[in-house]
N, C-alpha and C positions, 0 to 999 in steps of 0.2 A: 156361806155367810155373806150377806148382803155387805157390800164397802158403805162406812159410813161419812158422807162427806158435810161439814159444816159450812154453812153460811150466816155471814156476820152482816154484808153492808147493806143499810136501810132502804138506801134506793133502789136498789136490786131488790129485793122485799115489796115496796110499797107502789112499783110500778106494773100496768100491766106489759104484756109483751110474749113473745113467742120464747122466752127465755126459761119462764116456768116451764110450759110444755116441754122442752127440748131438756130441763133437768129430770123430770117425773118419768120421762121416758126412760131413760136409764135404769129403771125400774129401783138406782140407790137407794139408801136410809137416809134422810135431809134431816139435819138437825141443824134447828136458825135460830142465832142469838142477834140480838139487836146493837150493833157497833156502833162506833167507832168503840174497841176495849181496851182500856188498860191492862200494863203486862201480868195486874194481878187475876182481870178474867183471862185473857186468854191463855195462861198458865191453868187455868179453871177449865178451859172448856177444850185443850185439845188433847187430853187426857189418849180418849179412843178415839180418834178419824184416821181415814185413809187418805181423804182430800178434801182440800181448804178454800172456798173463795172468801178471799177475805176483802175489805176495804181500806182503812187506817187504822187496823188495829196494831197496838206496840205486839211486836214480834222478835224478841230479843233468842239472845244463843238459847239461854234458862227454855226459853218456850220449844224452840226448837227441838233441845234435849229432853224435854220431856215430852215431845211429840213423835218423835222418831226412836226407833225405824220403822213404827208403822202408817206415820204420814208418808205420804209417796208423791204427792202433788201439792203445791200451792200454787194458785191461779189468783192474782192481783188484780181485781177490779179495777182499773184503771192504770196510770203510767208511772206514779211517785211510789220510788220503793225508802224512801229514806226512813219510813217506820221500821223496817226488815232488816236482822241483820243480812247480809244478803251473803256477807264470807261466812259464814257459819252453815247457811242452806245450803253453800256450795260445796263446804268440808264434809257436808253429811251427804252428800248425795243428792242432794230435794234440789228438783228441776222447778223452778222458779219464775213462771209465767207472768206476762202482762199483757195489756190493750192498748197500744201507738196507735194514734191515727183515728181514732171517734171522737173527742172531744174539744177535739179545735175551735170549731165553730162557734158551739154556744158559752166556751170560754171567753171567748174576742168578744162575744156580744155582750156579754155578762161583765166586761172590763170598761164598756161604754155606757153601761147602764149605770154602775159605779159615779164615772166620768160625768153623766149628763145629770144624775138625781142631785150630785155635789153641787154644780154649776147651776142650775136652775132651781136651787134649793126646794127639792120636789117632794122633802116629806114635812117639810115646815108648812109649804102652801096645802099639801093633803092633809094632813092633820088639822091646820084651821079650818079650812071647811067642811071637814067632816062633825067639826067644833062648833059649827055654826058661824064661824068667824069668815071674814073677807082679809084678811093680813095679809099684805105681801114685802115682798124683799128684790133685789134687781140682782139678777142674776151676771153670768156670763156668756160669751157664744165660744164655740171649742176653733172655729175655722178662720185660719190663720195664724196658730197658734203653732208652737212645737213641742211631737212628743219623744220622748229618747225612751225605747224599748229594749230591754235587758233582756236580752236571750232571744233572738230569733230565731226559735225551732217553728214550730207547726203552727201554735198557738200564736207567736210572735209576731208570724207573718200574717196573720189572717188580722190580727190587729191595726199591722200597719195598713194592709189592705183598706180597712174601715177608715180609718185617721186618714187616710187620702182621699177616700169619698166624701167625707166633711171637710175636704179642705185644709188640715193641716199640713204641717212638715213633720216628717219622720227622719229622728237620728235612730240609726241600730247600735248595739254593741253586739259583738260573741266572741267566742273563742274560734266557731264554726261559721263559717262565712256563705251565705249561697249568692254568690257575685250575679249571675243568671239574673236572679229574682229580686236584687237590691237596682239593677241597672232598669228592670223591667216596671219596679214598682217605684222609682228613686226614693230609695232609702238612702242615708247617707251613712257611710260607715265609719263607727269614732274606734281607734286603736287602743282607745288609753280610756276606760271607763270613767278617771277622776275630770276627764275633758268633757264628757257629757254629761255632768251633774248642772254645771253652769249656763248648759245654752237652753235647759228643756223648760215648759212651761209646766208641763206633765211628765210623770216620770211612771212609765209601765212595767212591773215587775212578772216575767216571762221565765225566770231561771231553776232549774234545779235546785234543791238545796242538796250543797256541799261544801265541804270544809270550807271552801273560799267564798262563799255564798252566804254562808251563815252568817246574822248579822252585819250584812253587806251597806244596809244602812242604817246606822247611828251617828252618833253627835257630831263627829268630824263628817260624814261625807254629806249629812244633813246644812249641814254650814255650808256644803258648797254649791248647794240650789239656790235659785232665786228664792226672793227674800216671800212670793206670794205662788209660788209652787204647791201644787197638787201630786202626792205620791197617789199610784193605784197599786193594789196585790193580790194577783189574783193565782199564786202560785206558793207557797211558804209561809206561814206565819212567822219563824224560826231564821225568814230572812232579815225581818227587821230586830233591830234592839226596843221591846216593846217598850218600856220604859224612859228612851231616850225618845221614842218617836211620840210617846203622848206629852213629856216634858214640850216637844216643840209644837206643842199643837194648843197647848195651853199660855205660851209666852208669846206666840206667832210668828214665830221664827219659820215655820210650815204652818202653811194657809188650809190643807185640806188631806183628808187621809181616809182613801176608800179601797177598803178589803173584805175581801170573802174568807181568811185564814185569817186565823190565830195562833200563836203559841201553844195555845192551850186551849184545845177543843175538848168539850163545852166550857167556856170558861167560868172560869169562879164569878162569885155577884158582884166584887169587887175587883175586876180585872178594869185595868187604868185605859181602857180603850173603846167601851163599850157606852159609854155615859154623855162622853167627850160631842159637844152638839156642831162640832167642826170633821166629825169623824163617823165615816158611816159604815157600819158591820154588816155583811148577809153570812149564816150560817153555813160557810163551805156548802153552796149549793150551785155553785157557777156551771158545772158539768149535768147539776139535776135538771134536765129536760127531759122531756116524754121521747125526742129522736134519739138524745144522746144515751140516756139511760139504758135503753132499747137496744142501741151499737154496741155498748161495753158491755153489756148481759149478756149477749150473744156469744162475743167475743173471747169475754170469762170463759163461760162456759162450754164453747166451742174448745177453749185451751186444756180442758179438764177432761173433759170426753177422751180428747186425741191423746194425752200424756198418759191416763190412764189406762188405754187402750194399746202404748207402747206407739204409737205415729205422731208425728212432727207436728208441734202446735203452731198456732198460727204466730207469736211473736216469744221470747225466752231470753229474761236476762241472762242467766247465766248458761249459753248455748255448750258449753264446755259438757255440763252434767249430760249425761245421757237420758232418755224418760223410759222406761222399761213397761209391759204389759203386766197390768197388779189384777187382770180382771178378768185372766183367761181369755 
């Protein structure tokens, strides 16, 4: 009996790449539903698999248990597991794969694209002339400016990177420090997070969501920006308090507010963030590139093959679980 493994994430679907070839070779059963699913599909759809690439799908205990003991792999398209319960895949055995290190890149870029279409008000001016109109509005320039970057992991740095090339100042925060790379790139490093609300012109969201992250900014730490501050986020919806961040965007208390995540993917027609002409949304697609997509597809499925097969995948949150041979 053929292992049957699902695939959920759309960009892994709708890109080419050497990532199809490298699944079909396997000679498995593929069965693909279109993600990002709610806990009610994929409670739906992991009934019968052996192995899972999945993307954002909610992946709760409930799904788990009724996916096991005959899922045997789940491979993470990408690096955020905070849809996963990830102690429960671990209670059960499931060897819980991911992909570090492919989407840096066109993340940092996709944070500046954010950054620059806000400041040079770039879909006001495309819009009227696509209108037939000559409108214009006066923007800003980004260089000389300062950005404070929440989370200097991979992505963080390749930001600050950028933000130097135009000329700004980079404050860091983290918990994890790469001193190395802050001396080499001068980053400045702030100890006390509520310290670097107040000095950035820009504020880059770079972090994990977790407990301490969640909702990291609202009403109160939104107060402690300058009065004509730009937030970017291009990591969490779940980081901001969606409701206090659009209350400050309609009073002006925050000048601008550009993200790739939501709370709530896809959102409702009335989600208080999407409408806001001070606010600009792209649909979690910061990572969707032709290189990137192509690196994580790989990589997916590079993790799937080798767990499946019983050998070391290339990255594994929970390294503890053992991966065992499901395929002879």
């Amino acid at each position: 009996m053929k292992p049957r493994i699902l695939v959920t994430t759309t960009s892994f679907q709708d890109t080419p790449g050497t990532h199809h070839e490298m699944l079909a070779d396997t000679g498995w059963e593929i069965i693909k539903e279109r993600g990002p699913l709610s806990e009610a599909d994929t409670l739906a759809a992991v009934g019968a698999i052996d192995g899972y690439i999945c993307g954002d799908d909610v992946i709760t205990r409930a799904v788990l248990e009724r996916a096991c003991p005959r899922l045997k792999v789940l491979s993470k398209y990408g690096i955020g597991v905070d849809k996963i319960d990830v102690d429960a895949a671990t209670e059960m055995g499931l060897p819980l794969l991911f992909t570090p290190g492919v989407n840096h890149t066109t993340v940092a870029e996709h944070t500046f694209l954010l950054l620059l279409a806000i400041e040079k008000h770039l879909l006001f001016h495309a819009d009227s002339t696509r209108q037939g109109g000559w409108k214009r509005k006066t923007g800003r320039e980004i260089a000389g400016k300062t950005i404070g970057v929440v989370g200097m992991g991979r992505i963080g740095k390749e930001v600050a990177k950028r933000a130097k090339a135009f000329g700004m100042t980079v404050i860091g925060y983290d918990v994890y420090w790469d001193e190395s790379f802050a001396r080499e790139h001068q980053v400045e490093r702030v100890h006390d997070i509520h310290d670097l609300f107040p000095r950035v012109d820009y504020l880059s969201l770079h972090t994990n969501l977790t407990p301490n992250t969640r909702e990291l900014i609202r009403d109160e730490t939104i107060k402690l920006l300058k009065s004509d501050a730009v937030i970017l986020n291009c990591a969490r919806g779940e980081i901001v308090n969606t409701n206090d961040v659009a209350e400050a965007l309609q009073s002006g208390v925050l000048r601008g507010y550009g993200t790739d995540v939501l709370d709530e993917e896809p959102p409702a027609a009335d989600h208080p963030l999407t409408r806001l002409p001070n606010c600009l949304v792209t649909p979690h697609i910061g990572s969707r590139t032709l290189e990137s997509v192509q690196r994580q597809a790989v990589a997916a499925v590079t993790n799937l093959v080798h767990a499946m097969r019983g050998e070391p995948p290339l990255a594994q949150v929970n390294p503890e679980v053992a991966v065992q041979n499901v395929v002879g």
